[in-house]
N, C-alpha and C positions, 0 to 999 in steps of 0.2 A: 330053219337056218337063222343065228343070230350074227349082228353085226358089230362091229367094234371100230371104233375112230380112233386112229390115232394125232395127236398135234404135232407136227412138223417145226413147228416155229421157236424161234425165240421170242422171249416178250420184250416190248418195247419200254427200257428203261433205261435213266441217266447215270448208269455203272461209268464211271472215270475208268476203267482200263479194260471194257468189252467193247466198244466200238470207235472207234478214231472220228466216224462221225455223229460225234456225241449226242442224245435228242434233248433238250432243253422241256418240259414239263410242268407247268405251272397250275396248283389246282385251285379253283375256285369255287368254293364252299358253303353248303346250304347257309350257314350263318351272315359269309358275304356278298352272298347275292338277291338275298332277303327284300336290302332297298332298293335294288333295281328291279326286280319283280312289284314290289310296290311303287313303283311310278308307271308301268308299263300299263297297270291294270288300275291304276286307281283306288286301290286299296290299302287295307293299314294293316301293320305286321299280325293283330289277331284275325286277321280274316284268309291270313295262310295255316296252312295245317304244324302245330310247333311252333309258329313264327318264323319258319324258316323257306328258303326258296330252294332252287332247281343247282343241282351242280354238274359243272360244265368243267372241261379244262381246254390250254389253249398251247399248243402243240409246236415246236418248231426244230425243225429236221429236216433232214436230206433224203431223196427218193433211195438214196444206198444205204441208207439207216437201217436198222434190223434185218430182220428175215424179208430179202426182196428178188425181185426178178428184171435183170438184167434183159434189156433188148437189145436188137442187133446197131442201133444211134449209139450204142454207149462206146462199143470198139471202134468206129466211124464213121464217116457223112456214108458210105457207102457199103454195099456188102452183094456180092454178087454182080457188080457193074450197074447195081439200081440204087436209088436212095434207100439207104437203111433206112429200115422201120420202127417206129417209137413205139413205146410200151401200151398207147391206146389202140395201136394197130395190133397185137398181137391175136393172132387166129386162137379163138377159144376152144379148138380141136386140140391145141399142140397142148393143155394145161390141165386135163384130164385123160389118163390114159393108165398103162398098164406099169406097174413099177418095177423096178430091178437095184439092187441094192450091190452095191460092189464092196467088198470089206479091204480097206487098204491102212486098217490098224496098225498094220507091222511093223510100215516101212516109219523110216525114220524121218523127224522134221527136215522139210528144207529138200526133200527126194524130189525125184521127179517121177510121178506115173507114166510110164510108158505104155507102147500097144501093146507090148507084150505080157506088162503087167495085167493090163486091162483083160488079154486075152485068156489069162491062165487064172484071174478072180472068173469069169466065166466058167472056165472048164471046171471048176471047183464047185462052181453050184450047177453043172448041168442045164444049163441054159443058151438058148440061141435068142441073140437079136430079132427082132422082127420091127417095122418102119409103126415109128409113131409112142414105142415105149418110153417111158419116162425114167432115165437113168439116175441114183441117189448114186453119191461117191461117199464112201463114209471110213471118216478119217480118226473121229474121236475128238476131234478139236470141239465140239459141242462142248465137255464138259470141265472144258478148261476157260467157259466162259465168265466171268468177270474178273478172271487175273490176267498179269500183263501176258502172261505165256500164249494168250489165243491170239496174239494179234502174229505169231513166227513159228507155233509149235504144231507143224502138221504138214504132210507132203501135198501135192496139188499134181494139178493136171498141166498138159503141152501141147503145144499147136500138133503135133502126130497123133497123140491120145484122142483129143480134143476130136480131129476130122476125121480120125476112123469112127467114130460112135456115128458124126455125121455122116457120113459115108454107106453104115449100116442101118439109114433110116432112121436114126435119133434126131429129133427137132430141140426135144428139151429136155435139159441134163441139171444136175446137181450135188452143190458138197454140202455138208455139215460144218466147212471150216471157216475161217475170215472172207477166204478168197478163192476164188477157181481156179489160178495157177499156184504156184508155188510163192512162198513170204518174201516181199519184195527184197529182204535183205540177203536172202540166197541170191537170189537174180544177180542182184546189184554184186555181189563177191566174185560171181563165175562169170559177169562181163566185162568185170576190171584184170579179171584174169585170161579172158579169149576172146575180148572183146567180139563177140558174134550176137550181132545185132539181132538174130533170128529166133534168140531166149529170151526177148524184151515182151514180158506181157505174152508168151507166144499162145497160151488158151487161149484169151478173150480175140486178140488180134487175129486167128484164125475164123471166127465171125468176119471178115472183113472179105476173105477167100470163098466163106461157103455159111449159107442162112443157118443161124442156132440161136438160142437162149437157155440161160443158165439160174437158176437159184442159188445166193450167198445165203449162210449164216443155216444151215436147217439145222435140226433138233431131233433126236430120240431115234438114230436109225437103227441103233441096236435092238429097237423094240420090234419090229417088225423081219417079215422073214428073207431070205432073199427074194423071192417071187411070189405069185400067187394074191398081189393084193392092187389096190388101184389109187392112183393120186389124182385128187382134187386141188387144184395151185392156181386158183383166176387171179392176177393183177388187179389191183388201184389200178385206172386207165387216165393216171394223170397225163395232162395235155401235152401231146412233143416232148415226153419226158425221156428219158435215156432207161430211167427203171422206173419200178412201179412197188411196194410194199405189199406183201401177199402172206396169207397166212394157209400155207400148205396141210392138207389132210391125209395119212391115207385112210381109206375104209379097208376095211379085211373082211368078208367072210367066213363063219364059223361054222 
């Protein structure tokens, strides 16, 4: 039996219209760090291999930056009537588990996945929930990343979609697009028009009702099958953070 990885992730780069929260990237280069390595050790530029030193870079960003994982802090002080939990608390059970893949290619930017949607991308691959599986939502938004179109071009999830997964024993779920619900500029159209307070954010805020965690921004779900394979997703366990930067695997079996 041979094995096969695949990357889940986005990479982390300073693309102006992949991410809103842009990472800033600064490299620092054998050539200019040459004299700081020669004060460090006392040595003179021939006594480095080239003349050259170590290169390093110096990083600044947001925990929501690329391919990350949302804790239950980030929808609120609270979730279940306990303090929500930050990204170093997250149980490393719920981050390796069994994957399932939902294809919601179809539908159109700005949708809304429902339960029923959810229900009937199941009956199409012949699968049943079971507690602890790790759900990918895949929307296609991956490959419209770095033009302006991935920050609105893809349907998302809703506080009903959202807490039936919960519901059926999902702990931790995921999209391939910007965001977990639907592109804020849908929201913002259909609450100027019904004003129902209850579309505001209703994925993530549904974390508030019932313990979950989500991955933004994944990559390459089309490469994998619906079922039959497994994700490796551990968090950065930055301190009290709301999310954590993670670079999601699945392994397959062959």
């Amino acid at each position: 039996m041979s094995r096969k990885l695949i990357d889940l992730s986005l990479p982390m780069e300073p693309l102006p219209f992949s991410d809103s929260m842009n990472p800033k990237i600064t490299y620092h280069t054998h050539e200019a760090t040459a004299e700081g390595m020669m004060k460090i050790f006392g040595c003179a530029r021939d006594d480095l291999p080239g003349g050259l030193g170590w290169a390093t870079e110096t990083v600044e960003l947001q925990t929501h930056s690329g391919t990350h994982l949302d804790a239950p802090y980030h929808f609120g002080p609270q979730s279940e009537g306990r303090r929500a939990i930050t990204i170093d608390e997250v149980p490393l059970d719920y981050c390796y588990g069994d994957g399932v893949v939902l294809d919601f290619r179809d539908k159109p930017a700005g949708a809304l996945i429902t339960v029923a949607d959810v229900q009937e991308a199941l009956r199409r691959i012949a699968y049943a929930l079971k507690p602890l599986d790790i759900v990918l939502i895949m929307t296609g938004g991956d490959k419209l990343w770095g033009t302006p179109e991935y920050f609105n071009k893809y349907p998302g999830m809703g506080r009903e979609s959202t807490l039936w997964l919960i519901d059926h024993g999902v702990k931790l779920m995921g999209t391939d697009a910007w965001g977990w619900d639907r592109p804020f500029s849908f929201i913002a159209e259909e609450f100027a028009r019904t004003r129902d307070r209850r579309i505001i954010w209703g994925g993530h805020f549904a974390g508030i009702e019932k313990e979950y965690f989500h991955i933004e921004k994944l990559a390459n779900l089309d490469k994998l099958p619906p079922h039959g394979f497994t994700v490796a997703c551990f968090p950065i366990p930055v301190s009290k953070a709301s999310a954590g930067w993670v670079r999601p695997v699945a392994i397959i079996e062959e």
